[in-house]
N, CA, C and O atoms as CSV, one atom per row, in Angstrom:
chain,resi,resn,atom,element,x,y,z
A,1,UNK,N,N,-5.570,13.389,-14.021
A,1,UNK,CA,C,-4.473,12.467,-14.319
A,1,UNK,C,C,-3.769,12.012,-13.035
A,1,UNK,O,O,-3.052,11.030,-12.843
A,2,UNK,N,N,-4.225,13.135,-12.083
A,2,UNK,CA,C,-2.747,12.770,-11.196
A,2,UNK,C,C,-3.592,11.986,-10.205
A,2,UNK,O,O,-2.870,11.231,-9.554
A,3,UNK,N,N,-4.944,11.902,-9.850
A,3,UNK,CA,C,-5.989,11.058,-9.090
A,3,UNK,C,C,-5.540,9.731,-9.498
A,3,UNK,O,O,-5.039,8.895,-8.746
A,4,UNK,N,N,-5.795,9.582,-10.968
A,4,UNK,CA,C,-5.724,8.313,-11.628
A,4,UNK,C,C,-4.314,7.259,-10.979
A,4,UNK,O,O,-4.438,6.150,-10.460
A,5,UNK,N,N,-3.115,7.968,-11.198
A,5,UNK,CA,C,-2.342,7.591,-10.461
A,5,UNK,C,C,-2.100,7.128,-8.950
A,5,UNK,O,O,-1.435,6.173,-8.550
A,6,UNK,N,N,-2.763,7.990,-8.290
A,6,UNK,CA,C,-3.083,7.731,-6.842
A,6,UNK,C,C,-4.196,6.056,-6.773
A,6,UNK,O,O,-3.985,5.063,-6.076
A,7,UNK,N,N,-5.107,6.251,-7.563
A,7,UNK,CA,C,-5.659,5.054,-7.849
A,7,UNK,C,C,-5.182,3.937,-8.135
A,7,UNK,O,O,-5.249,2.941,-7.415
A,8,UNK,N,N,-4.729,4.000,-9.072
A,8,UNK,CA,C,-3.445,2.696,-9.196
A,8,UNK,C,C,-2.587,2.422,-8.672
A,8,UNK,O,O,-2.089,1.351,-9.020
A,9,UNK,N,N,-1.865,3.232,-7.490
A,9,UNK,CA,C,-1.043,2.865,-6.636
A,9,UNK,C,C,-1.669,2.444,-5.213
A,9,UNK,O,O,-1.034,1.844,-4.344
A,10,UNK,N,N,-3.121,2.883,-5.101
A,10,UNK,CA,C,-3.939,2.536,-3.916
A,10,UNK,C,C,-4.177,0.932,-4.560
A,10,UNK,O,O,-3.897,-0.019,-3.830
A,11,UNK,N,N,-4.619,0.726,-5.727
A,11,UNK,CA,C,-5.148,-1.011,-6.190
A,11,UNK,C,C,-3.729,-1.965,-5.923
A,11,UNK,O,O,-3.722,-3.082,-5.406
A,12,UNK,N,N,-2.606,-1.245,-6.397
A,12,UNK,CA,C,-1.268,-2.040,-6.264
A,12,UNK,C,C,-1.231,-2.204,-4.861
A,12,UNK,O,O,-0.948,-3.400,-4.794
A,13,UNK,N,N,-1.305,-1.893,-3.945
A,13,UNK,CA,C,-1.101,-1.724,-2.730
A,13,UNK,C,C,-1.576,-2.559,-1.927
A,13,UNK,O,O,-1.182,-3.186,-0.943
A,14,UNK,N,N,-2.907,-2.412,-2.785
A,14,UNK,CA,C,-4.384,-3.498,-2.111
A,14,UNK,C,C,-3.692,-5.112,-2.230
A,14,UNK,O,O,-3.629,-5.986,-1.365
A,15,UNK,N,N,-3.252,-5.116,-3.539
A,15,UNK,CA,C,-3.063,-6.045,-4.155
A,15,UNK,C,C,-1.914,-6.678,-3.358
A,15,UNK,O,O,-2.116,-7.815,-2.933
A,16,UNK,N,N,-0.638,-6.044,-3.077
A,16,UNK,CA,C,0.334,-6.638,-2.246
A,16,UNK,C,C,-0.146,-6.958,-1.163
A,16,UNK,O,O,0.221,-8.088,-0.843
A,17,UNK,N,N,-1.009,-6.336,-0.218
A,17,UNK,CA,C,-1.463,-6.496,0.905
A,17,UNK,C,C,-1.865,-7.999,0.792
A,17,UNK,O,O,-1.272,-8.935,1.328
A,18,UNK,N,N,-3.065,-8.075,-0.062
A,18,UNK,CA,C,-3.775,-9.813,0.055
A,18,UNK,C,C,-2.687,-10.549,-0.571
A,18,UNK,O,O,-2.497,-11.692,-0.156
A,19,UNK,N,N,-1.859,-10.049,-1.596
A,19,UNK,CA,C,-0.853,-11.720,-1.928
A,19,UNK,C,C,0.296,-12.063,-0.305
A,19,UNK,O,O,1.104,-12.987,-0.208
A,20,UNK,N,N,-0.022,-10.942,0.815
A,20,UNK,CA,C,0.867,-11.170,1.776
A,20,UNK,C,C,-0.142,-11.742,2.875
A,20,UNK,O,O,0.228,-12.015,4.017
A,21,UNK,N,N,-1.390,-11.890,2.440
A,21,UNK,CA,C,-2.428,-12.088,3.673
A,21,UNK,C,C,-2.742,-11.096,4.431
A,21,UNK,O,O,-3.006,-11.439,5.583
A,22,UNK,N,N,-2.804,-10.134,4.241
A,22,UNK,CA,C,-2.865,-8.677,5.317
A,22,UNK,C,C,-4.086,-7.951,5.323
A,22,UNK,O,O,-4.199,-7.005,4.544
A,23,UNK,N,N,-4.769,-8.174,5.883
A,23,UNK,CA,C,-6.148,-7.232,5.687
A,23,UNK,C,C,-6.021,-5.963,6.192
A,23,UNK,O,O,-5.071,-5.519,6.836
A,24,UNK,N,N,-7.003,-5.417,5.873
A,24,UNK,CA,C,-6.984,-4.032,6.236
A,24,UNK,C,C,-6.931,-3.480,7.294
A,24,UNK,O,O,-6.295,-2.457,7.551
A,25,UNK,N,N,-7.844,-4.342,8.272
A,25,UNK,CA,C,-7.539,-4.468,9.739
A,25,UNK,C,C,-6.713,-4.890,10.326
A,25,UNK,O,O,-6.452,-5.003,11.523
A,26,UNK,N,N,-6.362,-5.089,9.614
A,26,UNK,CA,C,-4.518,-5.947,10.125
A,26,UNK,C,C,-3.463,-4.336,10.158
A,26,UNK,O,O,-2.874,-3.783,11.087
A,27,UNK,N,N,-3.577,-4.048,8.936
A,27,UNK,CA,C,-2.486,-2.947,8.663
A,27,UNK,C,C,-3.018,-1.941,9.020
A,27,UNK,O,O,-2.122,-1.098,9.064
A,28,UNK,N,N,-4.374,-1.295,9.443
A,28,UNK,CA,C,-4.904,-0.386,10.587
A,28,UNK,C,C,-3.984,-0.375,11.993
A,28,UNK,O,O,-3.344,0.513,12.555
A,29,UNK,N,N,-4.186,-1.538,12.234
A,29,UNK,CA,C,-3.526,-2.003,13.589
A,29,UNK,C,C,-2.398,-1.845,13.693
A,29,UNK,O,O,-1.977,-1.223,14.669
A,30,UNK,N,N,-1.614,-2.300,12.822
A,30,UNK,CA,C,-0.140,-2.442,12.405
A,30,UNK,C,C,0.536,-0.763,12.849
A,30,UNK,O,O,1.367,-0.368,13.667
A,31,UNK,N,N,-0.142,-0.259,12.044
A,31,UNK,CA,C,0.109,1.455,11.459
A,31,UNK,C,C,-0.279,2.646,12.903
A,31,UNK,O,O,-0.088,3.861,12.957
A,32,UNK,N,N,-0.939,1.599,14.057
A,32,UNK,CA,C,-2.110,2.253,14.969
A,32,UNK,C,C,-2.883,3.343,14.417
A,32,UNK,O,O,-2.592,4.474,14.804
A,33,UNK,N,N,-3.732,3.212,13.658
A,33,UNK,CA,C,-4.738,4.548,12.947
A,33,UNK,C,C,-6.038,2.870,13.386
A,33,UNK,O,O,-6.014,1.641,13.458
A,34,UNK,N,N,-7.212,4.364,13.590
A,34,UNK,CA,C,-8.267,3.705,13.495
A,34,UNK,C,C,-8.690,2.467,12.437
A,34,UNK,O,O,-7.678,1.998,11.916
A,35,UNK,N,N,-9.640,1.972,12.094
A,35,UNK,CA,C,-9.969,0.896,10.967
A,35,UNK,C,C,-10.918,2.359,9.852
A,35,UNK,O,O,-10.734,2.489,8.642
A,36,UNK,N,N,-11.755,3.147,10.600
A,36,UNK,CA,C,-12.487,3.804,9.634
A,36,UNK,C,C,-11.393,4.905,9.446
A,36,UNK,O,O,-11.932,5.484,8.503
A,37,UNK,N,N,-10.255,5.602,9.664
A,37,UNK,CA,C,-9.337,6.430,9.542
A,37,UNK,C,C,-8.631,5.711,8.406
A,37,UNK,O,O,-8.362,6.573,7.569
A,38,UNK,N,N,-8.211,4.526,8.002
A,38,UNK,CA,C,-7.498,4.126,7.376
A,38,UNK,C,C,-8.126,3.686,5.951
A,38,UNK,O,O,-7.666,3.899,4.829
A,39,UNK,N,N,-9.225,3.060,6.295
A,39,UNK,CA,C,-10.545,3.042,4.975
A,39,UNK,C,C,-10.637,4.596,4.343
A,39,UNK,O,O,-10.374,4.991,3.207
A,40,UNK,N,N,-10.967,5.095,5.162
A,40,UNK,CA,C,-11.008,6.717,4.360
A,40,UNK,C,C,-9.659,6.835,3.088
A,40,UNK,O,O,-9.649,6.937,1.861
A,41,UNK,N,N,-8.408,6.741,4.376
A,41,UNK,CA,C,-7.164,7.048,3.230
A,41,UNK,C,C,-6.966,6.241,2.282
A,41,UNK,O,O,-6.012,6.444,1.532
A,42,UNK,N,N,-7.913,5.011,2.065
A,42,UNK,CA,C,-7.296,4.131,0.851
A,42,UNK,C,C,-8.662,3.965,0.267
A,42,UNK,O,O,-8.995,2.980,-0.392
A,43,UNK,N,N,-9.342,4.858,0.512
A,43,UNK,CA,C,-10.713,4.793,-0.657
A,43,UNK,C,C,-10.184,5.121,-2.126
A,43,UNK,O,O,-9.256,5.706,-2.685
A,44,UNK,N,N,-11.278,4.427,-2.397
A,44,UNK,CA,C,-10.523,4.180,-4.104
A,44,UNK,C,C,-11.231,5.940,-4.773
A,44,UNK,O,O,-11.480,5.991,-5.977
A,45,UNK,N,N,-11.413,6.859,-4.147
A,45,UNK,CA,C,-11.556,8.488,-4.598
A,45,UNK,C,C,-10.558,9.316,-3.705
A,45,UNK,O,O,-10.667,10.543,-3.722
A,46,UNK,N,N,-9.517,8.674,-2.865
A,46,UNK,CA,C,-8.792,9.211,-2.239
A,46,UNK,C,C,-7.877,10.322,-3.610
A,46,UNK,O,O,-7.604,9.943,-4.749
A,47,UNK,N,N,-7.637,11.440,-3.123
A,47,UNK,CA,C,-6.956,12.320,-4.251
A,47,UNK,C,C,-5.264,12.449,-3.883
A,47,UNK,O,O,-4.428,12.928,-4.648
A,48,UNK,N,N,-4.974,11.854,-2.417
A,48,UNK,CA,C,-3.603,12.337,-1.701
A,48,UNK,C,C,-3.102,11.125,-1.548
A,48,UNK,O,O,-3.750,10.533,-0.685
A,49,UNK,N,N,-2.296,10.514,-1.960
A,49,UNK,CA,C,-1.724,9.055,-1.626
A,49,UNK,C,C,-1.085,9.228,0.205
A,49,UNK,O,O,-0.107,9.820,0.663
A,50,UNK,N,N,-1.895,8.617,0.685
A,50,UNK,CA,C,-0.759,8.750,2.230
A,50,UNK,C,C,0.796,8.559,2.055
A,50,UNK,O,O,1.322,8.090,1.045
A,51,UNK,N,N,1.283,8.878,2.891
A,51,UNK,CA,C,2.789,8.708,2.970
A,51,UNK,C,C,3.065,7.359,3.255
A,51,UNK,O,O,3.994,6.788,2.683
A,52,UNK,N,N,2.198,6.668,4.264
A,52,UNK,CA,C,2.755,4.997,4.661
A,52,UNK,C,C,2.694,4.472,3.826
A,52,UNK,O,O,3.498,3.541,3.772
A,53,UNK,N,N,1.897,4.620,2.790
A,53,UNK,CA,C,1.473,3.385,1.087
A,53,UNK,C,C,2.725,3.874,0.733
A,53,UNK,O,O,3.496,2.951,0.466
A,54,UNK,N,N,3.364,5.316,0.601
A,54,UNK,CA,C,4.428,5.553,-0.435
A,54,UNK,C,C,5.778,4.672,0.092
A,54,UNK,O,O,6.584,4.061,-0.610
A,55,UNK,N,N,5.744,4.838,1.820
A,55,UNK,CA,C,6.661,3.940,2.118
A,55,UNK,C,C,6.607,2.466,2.140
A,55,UNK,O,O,7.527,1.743,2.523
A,56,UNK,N,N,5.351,2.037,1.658
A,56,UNK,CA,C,5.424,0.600,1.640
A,56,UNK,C,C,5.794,0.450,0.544
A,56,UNK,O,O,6.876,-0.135,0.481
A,57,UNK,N,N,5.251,0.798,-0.620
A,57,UNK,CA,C,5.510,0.194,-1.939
A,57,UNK,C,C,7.550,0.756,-2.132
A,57,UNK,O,O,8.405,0.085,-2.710
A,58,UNK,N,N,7.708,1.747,-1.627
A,58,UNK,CA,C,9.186,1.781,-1.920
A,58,UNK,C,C,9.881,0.690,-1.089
A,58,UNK,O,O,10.727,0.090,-1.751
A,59,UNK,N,N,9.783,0.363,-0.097
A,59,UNK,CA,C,10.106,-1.273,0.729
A,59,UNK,C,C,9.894,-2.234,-0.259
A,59,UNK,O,O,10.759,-3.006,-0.673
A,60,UNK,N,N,8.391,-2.161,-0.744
A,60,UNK,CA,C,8.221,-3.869,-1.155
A,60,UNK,C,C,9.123,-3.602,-2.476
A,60,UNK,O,O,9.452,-4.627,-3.073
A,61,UNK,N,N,9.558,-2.402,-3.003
A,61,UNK,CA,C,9.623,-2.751,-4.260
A,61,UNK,C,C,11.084,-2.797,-4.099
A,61,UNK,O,O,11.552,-3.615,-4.890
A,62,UNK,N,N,12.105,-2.151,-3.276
A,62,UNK,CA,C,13.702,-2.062,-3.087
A,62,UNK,C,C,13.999,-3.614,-3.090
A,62,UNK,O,O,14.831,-4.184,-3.798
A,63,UNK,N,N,12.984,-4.300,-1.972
A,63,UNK,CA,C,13.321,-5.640,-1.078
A,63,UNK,C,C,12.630,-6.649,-2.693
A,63,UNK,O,O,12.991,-7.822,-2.598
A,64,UNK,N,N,11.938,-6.435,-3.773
A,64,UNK,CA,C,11.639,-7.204,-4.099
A,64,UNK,C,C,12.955,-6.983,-5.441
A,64,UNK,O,O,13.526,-8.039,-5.715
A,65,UNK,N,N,13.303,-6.073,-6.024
A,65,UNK,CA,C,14.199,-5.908,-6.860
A,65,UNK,C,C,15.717,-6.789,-5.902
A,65,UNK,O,O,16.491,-7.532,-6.506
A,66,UNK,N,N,15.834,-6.528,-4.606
A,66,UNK,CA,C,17.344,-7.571,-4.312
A,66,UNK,C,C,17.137,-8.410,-4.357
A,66,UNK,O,O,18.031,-9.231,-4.568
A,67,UNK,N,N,15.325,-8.956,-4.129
A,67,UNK,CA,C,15.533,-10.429,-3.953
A,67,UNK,C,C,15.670,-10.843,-5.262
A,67,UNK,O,O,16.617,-11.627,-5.323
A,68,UNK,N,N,15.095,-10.652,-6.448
A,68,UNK,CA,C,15.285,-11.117,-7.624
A,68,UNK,C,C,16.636,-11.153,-8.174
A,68,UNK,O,O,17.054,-11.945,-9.019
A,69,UNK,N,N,17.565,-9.769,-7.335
A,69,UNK,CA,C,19.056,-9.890,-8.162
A,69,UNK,C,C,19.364,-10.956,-7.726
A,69,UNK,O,O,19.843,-11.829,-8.451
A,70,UNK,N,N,19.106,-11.152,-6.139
A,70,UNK,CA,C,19.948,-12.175,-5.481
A,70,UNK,C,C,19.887,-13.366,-6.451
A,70,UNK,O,O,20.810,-13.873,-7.088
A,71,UNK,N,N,18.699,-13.665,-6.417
A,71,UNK,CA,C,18.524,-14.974,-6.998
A,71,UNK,C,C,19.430,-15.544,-8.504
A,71,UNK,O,O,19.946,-16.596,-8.880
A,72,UNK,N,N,19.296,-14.545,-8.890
A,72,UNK,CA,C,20.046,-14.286,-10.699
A,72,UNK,C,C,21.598,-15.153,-10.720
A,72,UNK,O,O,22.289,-15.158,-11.739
């Protein structure tokens, strides 16, 4: 159960990445971790969610909840 989760937060992740244009090699770089160091941690059998995905999605999701209040 708890993989499954890690999975779906690795696809969400994926998913923000390309609606922002960001490839993988982009955010390798970004992060300085190798390109095959960073493929490893976001393989879709990864069992440990890295910590940087946990801090991205809590960013995109704080910054995307103000922007919507703002707008309201």
């Amino acid at each position: 159960m708890v993989n499954m989760d890690v999975q779906l937060q690795l696809v969400r992740y994926k998913n923000i990445l390309s609606k922002m244009g960001i490839t993988g090699k982009d955010m390798s770089q970004r992060l300085g971790l190798g390109y095959s160091s960073y493929r490893r941690a976001t393989m879709n059998s990864a069992k440990v969610l890295p910590r940087w995905v946990i801090s991205f999605l809590y960013v995109h999701d704080e910054f995307s909840e103000k922007k919507s209040t703002a707008s309201q």
